[in-house]
MDTraj code that builds the backbone (N, CA, C; nanometers):
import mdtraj as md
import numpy as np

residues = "UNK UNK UNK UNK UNK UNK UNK UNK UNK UNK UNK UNK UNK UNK UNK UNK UNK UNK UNK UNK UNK UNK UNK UNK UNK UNK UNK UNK UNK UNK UNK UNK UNK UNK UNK UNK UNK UNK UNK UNK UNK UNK UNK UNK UNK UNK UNK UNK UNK UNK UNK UNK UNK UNK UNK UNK UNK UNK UNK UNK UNK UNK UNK UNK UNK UNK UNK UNK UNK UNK UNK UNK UNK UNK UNK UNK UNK UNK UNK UNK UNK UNK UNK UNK UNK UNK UNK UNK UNK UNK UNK UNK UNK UNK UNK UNK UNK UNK UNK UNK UNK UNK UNK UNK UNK UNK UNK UNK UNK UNK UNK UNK UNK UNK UNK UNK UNK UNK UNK UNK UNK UNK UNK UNK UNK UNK UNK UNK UNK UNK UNK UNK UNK UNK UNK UNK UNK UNK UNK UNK UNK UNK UNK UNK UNK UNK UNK UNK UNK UNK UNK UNK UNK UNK UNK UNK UNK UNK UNK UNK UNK UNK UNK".split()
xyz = np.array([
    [-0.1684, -4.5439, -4.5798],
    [-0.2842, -4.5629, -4.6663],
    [-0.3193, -4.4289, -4.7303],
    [-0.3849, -4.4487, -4.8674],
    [-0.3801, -4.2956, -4.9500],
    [-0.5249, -4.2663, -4.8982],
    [-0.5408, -4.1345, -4.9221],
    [-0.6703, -4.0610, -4.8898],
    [-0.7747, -4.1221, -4.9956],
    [-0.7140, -4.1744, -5.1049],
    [-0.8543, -4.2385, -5.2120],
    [-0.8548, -4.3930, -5.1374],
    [-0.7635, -4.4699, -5.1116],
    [-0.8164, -4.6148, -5.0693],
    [-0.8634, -4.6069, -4.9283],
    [-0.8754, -4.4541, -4.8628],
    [-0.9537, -4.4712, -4.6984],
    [-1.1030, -4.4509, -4.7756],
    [-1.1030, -4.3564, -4.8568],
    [-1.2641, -4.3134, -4.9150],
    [-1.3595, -4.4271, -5.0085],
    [-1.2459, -4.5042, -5.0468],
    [-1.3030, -4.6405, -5.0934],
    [-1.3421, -4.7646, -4.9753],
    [-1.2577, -4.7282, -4.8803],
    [-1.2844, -4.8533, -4.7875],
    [-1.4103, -4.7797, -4.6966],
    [-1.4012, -4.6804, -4.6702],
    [-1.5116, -4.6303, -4.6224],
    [-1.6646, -4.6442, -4.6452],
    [-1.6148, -4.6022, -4.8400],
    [-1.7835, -4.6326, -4.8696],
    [-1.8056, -4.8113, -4.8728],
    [-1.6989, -4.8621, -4.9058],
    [-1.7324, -5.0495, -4.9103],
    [-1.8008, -5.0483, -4.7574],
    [-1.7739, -4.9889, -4.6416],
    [-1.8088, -5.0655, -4.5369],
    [-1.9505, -5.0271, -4.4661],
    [-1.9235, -4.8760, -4.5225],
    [-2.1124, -4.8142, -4.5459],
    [-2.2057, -4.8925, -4.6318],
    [-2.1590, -4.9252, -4.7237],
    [-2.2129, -5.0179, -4.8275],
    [-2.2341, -5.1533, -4.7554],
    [-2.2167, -5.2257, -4.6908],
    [-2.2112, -5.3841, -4.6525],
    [-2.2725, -5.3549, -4.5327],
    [-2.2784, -5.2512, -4.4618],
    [-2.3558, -5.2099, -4.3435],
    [-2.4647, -5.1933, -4.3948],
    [-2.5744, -5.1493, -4.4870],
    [-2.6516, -5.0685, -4.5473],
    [-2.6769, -4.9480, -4.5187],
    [-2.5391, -4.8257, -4.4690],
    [-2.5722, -4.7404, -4.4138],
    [-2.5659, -4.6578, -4.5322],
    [-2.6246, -4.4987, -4.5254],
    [-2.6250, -4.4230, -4.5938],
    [-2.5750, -4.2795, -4.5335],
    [-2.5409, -4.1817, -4.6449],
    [-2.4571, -4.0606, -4.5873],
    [-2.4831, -3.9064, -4.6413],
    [-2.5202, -3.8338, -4.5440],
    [-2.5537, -3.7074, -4.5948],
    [-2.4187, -3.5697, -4.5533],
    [-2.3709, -3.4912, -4.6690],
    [-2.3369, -3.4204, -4.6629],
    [-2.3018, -3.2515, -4.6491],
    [-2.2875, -3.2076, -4.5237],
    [-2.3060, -3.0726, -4.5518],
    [-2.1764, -2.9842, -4.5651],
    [-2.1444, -2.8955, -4.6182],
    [-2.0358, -2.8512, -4.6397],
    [-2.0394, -2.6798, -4.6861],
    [-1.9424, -2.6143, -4.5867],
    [-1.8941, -2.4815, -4.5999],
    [-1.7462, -2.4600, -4.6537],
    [-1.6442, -2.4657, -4.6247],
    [-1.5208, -2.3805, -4.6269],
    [-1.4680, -2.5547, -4.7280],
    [-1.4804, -2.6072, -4.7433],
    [-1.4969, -2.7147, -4.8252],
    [-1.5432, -2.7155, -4.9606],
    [-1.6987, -2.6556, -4.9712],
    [-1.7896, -2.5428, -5.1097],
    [-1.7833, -2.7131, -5.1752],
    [-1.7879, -2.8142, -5.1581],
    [-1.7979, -2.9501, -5.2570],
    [-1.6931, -3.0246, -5.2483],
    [-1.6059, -3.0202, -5.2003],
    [-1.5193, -3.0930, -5.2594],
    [-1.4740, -3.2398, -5.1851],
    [-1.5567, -3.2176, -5.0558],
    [-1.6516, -3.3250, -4.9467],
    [-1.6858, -3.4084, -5.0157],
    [-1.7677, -3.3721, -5.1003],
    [-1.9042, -3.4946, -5.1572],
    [-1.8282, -3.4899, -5.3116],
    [-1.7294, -3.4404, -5.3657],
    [-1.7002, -3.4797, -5.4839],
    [-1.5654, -3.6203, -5.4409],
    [-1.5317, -3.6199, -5.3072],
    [-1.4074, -3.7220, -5.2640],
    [-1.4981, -3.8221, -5.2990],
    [-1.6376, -3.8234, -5.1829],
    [-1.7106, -3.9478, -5.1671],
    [-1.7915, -3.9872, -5.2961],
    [-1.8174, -3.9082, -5.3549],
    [-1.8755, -3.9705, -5.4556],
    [-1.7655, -4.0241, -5.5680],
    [-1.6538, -4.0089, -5.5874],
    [-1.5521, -4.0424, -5.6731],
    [-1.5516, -4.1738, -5.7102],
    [-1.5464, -4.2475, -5.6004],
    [-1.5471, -4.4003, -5.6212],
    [-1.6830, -4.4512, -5.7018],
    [-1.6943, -4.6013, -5.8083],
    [-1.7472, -4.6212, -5.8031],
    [-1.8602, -4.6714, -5.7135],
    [-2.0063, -4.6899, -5.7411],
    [-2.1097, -4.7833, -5.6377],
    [-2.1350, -4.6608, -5.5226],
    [-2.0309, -4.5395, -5.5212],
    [-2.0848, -4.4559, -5.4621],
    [-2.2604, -4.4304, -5.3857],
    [-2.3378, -4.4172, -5.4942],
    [-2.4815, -4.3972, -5.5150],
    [-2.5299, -4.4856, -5.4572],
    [-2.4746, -4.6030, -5.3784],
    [-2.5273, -4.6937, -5.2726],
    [-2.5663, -4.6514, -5.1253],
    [-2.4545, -4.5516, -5.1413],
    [-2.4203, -4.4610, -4.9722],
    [-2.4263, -4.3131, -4.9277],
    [-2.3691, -4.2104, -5.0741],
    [-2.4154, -4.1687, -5.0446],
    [-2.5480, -4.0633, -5.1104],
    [-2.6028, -3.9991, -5.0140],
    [-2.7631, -3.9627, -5.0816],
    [-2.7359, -3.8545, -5.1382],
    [-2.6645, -3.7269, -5.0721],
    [-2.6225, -3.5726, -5.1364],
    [-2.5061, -3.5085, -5.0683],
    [-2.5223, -3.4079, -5.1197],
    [-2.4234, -3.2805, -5.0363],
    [-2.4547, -3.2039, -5.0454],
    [-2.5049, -3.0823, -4.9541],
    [-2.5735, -2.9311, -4.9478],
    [-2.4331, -2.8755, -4.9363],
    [-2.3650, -2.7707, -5.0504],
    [-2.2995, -2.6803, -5.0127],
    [-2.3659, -2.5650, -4.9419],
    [-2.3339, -2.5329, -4.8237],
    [-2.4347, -2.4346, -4.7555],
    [-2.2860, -2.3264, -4.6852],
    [-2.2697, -2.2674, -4.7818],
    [-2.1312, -2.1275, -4.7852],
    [-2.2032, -2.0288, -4.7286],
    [-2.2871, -1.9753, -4.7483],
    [-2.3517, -1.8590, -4.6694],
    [-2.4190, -1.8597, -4.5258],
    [-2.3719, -1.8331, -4.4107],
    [-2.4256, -1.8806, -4.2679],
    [-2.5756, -1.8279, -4.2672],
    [-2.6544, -1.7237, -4.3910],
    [-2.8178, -1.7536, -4.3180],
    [-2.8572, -1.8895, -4.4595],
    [-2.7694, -1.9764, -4.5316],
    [-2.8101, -2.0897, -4.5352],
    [-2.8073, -2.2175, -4.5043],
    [-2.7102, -2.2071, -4.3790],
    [-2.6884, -2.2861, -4.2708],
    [-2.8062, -2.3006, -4.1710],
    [-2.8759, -2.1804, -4.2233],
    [-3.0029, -2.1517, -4.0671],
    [-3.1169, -2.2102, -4.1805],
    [-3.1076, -2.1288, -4.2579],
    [-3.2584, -2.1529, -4.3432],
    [-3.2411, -2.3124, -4.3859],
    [-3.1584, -2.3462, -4.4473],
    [-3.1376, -2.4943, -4.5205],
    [-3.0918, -2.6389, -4.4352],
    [-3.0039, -2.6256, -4.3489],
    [-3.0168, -2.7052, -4.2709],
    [-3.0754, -2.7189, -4.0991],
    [-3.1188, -2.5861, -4.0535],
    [-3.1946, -2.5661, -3.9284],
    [-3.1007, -2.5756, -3.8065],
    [-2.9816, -2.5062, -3.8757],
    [-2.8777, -2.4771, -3.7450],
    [-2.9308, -2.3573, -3.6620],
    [-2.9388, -2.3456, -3.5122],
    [-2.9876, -2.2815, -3.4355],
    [-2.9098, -2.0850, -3.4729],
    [-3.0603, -2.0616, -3.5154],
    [-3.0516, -1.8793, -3.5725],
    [-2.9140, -1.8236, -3.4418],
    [-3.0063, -1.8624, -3.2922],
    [-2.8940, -1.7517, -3.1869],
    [-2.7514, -1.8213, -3.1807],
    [-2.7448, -1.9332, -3.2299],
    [-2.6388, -1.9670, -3.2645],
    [-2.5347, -1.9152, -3.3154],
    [-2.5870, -1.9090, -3.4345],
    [-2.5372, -1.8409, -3.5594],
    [-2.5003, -1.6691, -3.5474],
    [-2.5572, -1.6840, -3.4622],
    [-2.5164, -1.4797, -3.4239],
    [-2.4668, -1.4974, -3.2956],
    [-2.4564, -1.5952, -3.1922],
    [-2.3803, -1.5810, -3.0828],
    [-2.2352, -1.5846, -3.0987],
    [-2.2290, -1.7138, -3.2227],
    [-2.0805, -1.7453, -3.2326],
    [-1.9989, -1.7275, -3.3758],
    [-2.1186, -1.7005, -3.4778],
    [-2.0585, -1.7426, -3.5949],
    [-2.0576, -1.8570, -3.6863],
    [-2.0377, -1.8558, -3.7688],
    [-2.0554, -2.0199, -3.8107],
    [-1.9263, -2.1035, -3.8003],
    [-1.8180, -2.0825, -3.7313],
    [-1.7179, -2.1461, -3.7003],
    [-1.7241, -2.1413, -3.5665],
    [-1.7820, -2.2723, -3.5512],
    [-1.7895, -2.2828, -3.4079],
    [-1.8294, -2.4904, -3.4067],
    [-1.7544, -2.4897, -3.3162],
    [-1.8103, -2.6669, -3.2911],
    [-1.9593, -2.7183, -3.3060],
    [-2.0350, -2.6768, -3.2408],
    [-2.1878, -2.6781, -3.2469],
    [-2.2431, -2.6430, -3.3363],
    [-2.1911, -2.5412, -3.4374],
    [-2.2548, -2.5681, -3.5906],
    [-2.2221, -2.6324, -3.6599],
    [-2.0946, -2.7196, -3.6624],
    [-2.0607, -2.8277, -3.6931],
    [-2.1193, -2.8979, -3.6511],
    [-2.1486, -2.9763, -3.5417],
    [-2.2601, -3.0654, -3.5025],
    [-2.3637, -3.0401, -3.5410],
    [-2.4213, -2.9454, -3.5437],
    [-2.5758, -2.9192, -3.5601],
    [-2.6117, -2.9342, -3.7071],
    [-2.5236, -2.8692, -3.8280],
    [-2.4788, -2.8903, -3.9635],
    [-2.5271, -3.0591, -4.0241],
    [-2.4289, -3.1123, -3.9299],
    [-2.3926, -3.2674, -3.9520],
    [-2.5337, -3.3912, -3.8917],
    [-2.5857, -3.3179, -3.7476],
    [-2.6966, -3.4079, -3.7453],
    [-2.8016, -3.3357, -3.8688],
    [-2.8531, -3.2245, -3.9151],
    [-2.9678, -3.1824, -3.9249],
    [-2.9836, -3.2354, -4.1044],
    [-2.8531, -3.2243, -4.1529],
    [-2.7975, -3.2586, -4.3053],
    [-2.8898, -3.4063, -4.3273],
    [-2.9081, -3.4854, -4.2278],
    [-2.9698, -3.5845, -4.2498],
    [-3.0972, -3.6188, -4.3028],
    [-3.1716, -3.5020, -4.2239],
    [-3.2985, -3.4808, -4.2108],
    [-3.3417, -3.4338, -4.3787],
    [-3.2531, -3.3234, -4.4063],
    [-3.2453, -3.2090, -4.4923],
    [-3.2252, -3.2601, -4.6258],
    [-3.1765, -3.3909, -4.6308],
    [-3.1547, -3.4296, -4.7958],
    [-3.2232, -3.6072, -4.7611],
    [-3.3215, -3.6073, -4.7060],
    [-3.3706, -3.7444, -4.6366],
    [-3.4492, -3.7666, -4.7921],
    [-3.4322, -3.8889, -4.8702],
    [-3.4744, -3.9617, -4.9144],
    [-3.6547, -4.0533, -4.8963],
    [-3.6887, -4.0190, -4.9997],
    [-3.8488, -4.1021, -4.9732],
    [-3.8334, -4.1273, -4.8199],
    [-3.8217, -4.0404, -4.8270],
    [-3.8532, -4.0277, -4.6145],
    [-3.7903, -4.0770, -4.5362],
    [-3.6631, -4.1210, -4.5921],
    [-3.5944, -4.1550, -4.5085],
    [-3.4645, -4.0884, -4.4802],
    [-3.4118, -4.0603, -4.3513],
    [-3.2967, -3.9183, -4.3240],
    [-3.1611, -4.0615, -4.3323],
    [-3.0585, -3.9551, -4.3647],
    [-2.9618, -4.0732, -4.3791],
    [-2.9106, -4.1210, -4.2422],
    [-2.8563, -4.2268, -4.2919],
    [-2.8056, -4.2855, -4.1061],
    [-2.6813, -4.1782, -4.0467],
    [-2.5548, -4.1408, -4.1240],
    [-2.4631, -4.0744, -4.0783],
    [-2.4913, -3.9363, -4.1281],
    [-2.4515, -3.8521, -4.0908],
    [-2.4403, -3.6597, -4.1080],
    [-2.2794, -3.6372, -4.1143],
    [-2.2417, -3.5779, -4.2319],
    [-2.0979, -3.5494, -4.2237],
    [-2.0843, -3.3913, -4.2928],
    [-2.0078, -3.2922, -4.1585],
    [-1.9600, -3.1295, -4.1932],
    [-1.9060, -3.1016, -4.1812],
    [-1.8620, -2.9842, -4.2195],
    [-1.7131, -2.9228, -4.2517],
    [-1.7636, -2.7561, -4.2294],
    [-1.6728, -2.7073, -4.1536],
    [-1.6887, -2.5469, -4.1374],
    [-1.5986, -2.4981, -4.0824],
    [-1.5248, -2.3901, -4.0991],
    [-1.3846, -2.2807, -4.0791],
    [-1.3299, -2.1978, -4.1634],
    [-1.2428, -2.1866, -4.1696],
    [-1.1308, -2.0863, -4.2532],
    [-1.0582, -2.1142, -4.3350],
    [-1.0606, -2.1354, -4.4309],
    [-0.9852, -2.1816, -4.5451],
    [-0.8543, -2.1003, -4.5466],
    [-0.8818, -1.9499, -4.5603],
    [-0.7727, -1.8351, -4.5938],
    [-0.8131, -1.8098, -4.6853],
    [-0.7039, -1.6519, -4.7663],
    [-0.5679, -1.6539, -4.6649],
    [-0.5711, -1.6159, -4.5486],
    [-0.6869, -1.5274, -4.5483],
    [-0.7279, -1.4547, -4.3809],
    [-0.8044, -1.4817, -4.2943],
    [-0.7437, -1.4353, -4.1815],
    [-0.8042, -1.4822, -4.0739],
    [-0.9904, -1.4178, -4.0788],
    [-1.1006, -1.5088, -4.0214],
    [-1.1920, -1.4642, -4.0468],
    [-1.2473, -1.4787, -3.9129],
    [-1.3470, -1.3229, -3.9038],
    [-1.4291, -1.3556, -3.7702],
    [-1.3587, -1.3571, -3.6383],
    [-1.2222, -1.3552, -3.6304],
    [-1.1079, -1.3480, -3.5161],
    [-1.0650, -1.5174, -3.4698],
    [-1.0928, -1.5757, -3.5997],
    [-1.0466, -1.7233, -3.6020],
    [-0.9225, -1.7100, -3.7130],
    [-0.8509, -1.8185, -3.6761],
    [-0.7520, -1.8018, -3.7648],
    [-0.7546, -1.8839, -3.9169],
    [-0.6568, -1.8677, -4.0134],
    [-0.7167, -1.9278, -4.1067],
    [-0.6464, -2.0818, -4.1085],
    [-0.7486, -2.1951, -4.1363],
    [-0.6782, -2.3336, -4.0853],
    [-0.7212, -2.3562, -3.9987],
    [-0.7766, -2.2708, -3.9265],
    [-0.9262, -2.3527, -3.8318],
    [-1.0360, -2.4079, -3.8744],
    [-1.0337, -2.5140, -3.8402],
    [-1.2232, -2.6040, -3.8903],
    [-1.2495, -2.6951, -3.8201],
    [-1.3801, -2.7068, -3.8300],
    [-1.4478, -2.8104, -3.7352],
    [-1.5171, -2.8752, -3.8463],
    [-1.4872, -3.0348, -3.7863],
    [-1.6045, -3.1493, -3.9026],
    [-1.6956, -3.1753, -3.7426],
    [-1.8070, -3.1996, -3.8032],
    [-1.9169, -3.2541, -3.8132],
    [-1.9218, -3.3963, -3.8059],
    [-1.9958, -3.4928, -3.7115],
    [-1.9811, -3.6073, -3.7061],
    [-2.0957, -3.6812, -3.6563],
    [-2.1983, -3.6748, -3.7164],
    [-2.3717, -3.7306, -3.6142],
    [-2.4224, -3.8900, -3.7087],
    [-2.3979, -3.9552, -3.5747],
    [-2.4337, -4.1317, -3.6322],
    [-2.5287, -4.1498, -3.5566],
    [-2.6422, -4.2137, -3.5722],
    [-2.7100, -4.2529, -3.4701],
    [-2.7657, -4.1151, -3.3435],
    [-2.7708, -4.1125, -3.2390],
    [-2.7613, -4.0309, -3.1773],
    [-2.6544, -3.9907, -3.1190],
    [-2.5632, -3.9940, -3.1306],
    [-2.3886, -3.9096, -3.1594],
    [-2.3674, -3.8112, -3.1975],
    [-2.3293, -3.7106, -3.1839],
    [-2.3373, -3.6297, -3.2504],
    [-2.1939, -3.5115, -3.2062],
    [-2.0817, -3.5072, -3.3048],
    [-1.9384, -3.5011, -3.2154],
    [-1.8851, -3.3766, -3.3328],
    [-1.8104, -3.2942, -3.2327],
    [-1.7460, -3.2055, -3.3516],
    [-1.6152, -3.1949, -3.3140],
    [-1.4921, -3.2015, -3.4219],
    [-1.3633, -3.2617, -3.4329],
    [-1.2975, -3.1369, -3.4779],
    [-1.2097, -3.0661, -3.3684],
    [-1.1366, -2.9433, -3.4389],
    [-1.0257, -2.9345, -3.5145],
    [-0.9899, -2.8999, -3.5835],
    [-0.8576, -2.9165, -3.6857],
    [-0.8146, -2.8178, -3.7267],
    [-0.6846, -2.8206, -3.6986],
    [-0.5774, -2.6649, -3.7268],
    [-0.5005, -2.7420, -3.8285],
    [-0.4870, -2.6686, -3.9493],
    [-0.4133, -2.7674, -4.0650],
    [-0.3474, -2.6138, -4.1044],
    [-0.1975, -2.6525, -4.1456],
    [-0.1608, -2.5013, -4.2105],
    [-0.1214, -2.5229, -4.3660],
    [-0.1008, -2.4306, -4.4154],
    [-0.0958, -2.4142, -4.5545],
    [-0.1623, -2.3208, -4.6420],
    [-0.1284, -2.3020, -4.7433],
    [-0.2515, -2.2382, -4.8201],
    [-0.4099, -2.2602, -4.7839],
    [-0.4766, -2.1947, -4.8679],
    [-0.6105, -2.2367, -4.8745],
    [-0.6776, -2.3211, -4.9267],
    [-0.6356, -2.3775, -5.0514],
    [-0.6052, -2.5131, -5.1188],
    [-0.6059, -2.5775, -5.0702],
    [-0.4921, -2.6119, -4.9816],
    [-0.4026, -2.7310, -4.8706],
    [-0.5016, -2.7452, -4.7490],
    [-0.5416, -2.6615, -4.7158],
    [-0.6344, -2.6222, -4.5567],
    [-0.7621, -2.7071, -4.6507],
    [-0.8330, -2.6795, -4.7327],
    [-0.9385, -2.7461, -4.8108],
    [-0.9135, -2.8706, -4.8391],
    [-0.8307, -2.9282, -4.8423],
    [-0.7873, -3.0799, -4.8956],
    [-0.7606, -3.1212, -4.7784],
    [-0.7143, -3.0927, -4.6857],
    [-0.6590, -3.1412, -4.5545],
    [-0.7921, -3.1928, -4.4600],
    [-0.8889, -3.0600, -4.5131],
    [-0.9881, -3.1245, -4.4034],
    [-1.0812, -3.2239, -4.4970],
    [-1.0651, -3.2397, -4.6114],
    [-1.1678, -3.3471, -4.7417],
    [-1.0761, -3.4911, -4.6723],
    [-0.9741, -3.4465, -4.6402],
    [-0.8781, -3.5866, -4.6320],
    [-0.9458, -3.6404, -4.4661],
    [-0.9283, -3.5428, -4.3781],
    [-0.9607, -3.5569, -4.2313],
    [-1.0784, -3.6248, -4.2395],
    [-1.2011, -3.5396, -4.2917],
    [-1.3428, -3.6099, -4.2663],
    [-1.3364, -3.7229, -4.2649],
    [-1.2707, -3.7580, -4.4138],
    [-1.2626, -3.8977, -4.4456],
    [-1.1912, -4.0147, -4.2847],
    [-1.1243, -3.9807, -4.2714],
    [-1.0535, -4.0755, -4.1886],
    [-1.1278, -4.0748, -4.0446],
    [-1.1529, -3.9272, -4.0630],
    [-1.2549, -3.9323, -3.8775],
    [-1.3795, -4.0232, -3.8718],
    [-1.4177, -4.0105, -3.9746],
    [-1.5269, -4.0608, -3.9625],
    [-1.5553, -4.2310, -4.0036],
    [-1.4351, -4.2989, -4.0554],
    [-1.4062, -4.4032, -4.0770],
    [-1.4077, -4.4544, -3.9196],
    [-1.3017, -4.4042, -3.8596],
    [-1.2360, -4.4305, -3.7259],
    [-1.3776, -4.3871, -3.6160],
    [-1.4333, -4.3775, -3.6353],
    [-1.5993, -4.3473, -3.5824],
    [-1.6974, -4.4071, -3.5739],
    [-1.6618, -4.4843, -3.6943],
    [-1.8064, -4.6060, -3.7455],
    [-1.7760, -4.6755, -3.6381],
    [-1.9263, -4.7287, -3.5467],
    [-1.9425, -4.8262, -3.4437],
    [-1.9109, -4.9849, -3.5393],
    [-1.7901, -5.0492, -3.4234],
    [-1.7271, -5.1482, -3.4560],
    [-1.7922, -5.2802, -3.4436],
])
top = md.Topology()
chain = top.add_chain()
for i, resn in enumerate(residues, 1):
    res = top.add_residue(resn, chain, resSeq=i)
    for name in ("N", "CA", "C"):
        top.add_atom(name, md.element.get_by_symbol(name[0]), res)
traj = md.Trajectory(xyz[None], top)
């Protein structure tokens, strides 16, 4: 199955659920919320996407934990989680936070950053009270490492939705 007919079946089934979807995204910079929004009827599901590239706007904009952020860095599992539940809150609609949180954070390249390598990333995965972070070593360029994990989200989080 292609990476556009998982992102179409995805949003059809968010869509028929009435669920809705908030996006946060680092080492990604958009290209997260430009997959999901591609399809038509999009605008049924999902609400936004915070590119949040700079780790003090990970703290300030989505309310990922400050000692966090200086204990570990922003490549770390738990700011992926924390990213992915808080994204909800953070682009919540006439008051309402979206049902799923979906993030992306690591190393694109070419270099290794922070003493992580490059092609390390963690998505983000908070449904309900769930809240799961998915590590992924993808190699390639930086390009390829960026598309790899736009492709991943997609499918993790398909394979996630309560059945």
């Amino acid at each position: 199955m292609s990476a556009a007919s998982t992102t179409e079946e995805l949003l059809a089934e968010l869509g028929t659920r009435g669920l809705t979807l908030a996006v946060a995204e680092s080492l990604t910079g958009g290209l997260l919320t430009a997959e999901l929004i591609r399809p038509a009827g999009a605008s049924a599901v999902v609400l936004g996407g915070a590119v949040c590239y700079a780790t003090e706007l990970k703290r300030r904009l989505l309310g990922v934990d400050a000692e966090l952020l200086e204990r570990h860095g922003p490549v770390h599992p738990e700011v992926a989680g924390q990213m992915a539940d808080r994204v909800r809150s953070a682009l919540a609609v006439e008051g309402r936070a979206a049902d799923i949180g979906l993030a992306t954070t690591g190393v694109a390249g070419p270099e290794p950053q922070d003493g992580h390598p490059a092609g390390l990333a963690y998505l983000g995965v908070a449904i309900g009270d769930r809240v799961e972070a998915i590590e992924l070593r993808l190699a390639g360029g930086r390009d390829a490492v960026r598309a790899g994990v736009v492709e991943r989200a997609v499918v993790e989080l398909a394979e996630r939705l309560p059945r």
